[in-house]
C-alpha positions as CSV (number, residue, x, y, z in Angstrom):
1,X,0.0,0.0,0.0
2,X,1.8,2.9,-1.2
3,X,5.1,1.7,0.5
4,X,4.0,0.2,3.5
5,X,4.0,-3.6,3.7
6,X,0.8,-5.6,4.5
7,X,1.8,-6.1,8.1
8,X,2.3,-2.3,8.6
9,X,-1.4,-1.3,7.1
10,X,-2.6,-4.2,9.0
11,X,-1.1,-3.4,12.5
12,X,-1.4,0.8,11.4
13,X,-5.0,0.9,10.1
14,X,-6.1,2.9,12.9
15,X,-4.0,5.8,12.4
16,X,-3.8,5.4,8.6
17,X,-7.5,6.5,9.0
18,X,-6.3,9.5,10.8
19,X,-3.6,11.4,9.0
20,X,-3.5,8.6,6.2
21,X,-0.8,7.0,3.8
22,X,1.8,9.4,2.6
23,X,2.2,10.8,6.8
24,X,3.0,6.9,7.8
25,X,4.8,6.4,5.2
26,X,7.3,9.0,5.8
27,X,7.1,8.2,9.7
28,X,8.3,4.6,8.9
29,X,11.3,5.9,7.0
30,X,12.2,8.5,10.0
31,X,15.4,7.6,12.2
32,X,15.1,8.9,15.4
33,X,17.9,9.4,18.3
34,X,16.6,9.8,21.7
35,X,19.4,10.5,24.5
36,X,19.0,10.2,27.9
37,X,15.6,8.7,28.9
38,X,13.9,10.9,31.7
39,X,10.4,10.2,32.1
40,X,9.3,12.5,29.5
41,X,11.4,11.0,27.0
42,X,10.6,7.5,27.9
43,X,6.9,8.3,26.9
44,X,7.7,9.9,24.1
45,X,9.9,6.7,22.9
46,X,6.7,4.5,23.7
47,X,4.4,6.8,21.7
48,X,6.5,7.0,18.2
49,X,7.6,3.0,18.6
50,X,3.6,2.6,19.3
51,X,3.0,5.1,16.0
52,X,5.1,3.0,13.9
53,X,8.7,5.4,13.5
54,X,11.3,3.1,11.3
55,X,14.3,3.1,13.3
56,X,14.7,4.3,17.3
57,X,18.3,4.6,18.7
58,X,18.5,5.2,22.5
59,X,21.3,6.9,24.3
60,X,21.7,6.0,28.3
61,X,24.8,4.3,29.7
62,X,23.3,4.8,33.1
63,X,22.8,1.8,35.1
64,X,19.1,0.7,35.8
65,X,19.8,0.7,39.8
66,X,19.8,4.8,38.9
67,X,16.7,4.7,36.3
68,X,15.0,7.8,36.4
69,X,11.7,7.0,38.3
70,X,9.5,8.0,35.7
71,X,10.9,5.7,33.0
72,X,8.5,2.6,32.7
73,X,10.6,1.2,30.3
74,X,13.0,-0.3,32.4
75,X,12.0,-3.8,34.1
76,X,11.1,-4.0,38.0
77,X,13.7,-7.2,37.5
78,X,16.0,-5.6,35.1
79,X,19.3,-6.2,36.8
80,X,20.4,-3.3,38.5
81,X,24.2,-2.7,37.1
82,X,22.4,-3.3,33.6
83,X,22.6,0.1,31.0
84,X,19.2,1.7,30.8
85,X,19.3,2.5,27.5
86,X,19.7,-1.5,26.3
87,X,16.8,-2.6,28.7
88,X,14.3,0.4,27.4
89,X,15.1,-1.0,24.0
90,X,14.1,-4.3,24.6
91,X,10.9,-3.4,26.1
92,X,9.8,-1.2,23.0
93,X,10.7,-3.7,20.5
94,X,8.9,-5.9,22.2
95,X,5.7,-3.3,22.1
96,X,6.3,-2.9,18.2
97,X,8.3,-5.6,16.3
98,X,8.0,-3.7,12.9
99,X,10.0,-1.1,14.3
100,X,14.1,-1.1,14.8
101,X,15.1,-0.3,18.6
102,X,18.6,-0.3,19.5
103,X,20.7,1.0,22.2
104,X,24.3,2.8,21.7
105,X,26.6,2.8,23.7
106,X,27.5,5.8,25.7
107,X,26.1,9.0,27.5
108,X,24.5,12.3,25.9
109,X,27.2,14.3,27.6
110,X,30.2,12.2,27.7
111,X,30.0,12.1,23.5
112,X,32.2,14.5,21.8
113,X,32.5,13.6,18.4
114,X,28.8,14.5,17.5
115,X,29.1,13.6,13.8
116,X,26.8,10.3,14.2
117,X,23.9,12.2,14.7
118,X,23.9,12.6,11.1
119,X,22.4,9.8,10.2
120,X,19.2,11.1,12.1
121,X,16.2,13.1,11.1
122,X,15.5,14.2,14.8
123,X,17.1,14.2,17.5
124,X,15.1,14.7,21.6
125,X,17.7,15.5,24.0
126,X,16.5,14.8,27.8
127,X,17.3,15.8,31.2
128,X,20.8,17.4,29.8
129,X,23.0,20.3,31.3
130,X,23.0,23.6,29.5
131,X,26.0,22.6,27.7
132,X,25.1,19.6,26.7
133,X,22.1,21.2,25.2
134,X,24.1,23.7,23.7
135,X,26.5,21.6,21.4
136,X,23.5,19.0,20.7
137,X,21.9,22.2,19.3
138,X,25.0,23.4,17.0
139,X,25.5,20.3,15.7
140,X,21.9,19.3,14.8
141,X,21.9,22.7,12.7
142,X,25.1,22.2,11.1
143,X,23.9,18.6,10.1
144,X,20.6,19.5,9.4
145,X,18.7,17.7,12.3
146,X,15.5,18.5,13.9
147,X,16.5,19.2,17.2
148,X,14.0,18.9,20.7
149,X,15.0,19.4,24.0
150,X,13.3,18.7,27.3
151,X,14.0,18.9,31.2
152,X,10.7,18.1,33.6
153,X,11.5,18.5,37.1
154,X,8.5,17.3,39.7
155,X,5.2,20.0,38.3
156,X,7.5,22.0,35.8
157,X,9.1,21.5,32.5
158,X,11.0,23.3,29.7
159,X,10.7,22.6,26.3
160,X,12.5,23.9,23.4
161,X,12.5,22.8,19.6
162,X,14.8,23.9,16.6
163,X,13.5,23.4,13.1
164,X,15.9,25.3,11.3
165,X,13.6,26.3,8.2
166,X,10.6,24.7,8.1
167,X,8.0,25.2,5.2
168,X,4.5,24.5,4.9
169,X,1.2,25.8,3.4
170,X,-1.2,27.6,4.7
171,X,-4.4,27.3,3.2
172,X,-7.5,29.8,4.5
173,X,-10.6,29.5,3.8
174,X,-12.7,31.3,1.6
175,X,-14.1,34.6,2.6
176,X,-17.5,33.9,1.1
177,X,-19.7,31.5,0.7
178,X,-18.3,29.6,-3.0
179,X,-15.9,31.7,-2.6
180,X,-12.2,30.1,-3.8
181,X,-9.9,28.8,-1.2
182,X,-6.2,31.0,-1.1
183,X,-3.3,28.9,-0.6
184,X,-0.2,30.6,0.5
185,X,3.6,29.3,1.0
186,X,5.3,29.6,4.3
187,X,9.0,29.7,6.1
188,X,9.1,29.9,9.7
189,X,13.1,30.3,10.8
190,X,13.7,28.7,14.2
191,X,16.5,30.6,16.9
192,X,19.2,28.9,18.1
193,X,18.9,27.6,22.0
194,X,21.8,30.1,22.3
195,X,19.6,32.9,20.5
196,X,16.3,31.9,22.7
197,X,18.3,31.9,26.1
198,X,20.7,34.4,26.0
199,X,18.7,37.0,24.5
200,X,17.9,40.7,26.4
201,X,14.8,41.0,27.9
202,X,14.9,44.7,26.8
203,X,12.1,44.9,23.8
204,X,10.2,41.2,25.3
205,X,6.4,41.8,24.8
206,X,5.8,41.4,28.5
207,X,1.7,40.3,28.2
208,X,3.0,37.9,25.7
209,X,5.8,36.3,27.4
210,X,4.8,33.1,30.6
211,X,7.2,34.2,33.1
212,X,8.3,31.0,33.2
213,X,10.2,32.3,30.7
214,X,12.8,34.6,32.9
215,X,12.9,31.9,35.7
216,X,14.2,29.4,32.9
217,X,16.5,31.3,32.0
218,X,18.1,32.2,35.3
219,X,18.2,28.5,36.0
220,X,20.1,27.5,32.8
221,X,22.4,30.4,33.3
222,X,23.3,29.8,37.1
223,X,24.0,26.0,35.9
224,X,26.7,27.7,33.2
């Protein structure tokens, strides 16, 4: 069907119904790299294995005796000097066998030769230190990956996503009744984490900014 094998429209046909062929199609193709495996990022594994994502790579070289408590992925009887990353894997290919789970070797911030993460399409960056997040960031741009990043701590969070460039269409509707619909091209240019954090508050549209905002900020610039 259109690139998918009859297993994949079989076990998919839920969610082909709901943003149809060419979306899962491209979703199968996608390589994703997921490092470090907070809570956050173990759901968000679970959902895109569940969802049907061709290849998932995880990055963890933490033992499971020191498993983040919200990641479900890892076995009550996982042995405890075991490597989170390999155990999570194991438990999503065994949720979705039509997708490829592995686990390399390594931790997000001990890696300094980032060139691997150019075989990716996006990359989710969890629980990292500000310059960790930094240098995940520079080198998704200069290799072209999507980059997300994502710290939840007890009731808050931080999220940040570069895109790069990212196109799309926007198509309104018409203005009267039979009226023709107007379909328009669009670029939306993403900032740099560097650009989004370390930018002046002077000029900030105050009754448009969460004031999470400036508490973020302080926090990821007392961690420099």
């Amino acid at each position: 069907m259109h690139g998918l094998t009859a297993a994949q429209a079989a076990v998919y046909d839920r969610q082909l119904r709901v943003w149809g062929v060419d979306t899962q199609r491209r979703l199968t193709a996608a390589k994703i790299l997921i490092a470090g495996l907070q809570g956050v990022a173990a759901e968000v594994a679970k959902n895109i294995v569940l969802a049907g994502v061709g290849q998932l790579t995880l990055l963890d070289e933490s033992c499971c005796a020191q498993a983040a408590p919200g990641n479900f992925l890892v076995p009550a009887a996982a042995p405890r000097k075991s490597r989170v990353a390999q155990q999570s894997s194991e438990t999503l290919q065994h949720m979705n066998p039509l997708v490829t789970v592995s686990a390399r070797s390594g931790s997000p911030e001990a890696e300094t030769d980032l060139s691997f993460i150019k075989g990716y399409q996006v990359l989710l960056l969890a629980g990292a230190n500000l310059q960790t997040m930094l240098r995940y960031d520079q080198a998704c741009t200069a290799y072209g990956v999507a980059f997300y990043t994502v710290i939840s701590r007890g009731s808050n969070s931080y999220f940040f996503a570069n895109l790069h460039e990212h196109a799309y269409t926007l198509t309104k509707a018409p203005q009267s009744e039979g009226g023709p619909q107007v379909t328009e091209a669009k670029t939306v240019t993403f900032p740099s984490l560097e650009q989004a954090l370390f930018r002046s508050w002077k000029g900030l549209k105050l009754r448009r900014t969460n004031s999470l905002f400036f508490t973020v900020q302080g926090c990821m610039l007392f961690e420099q």
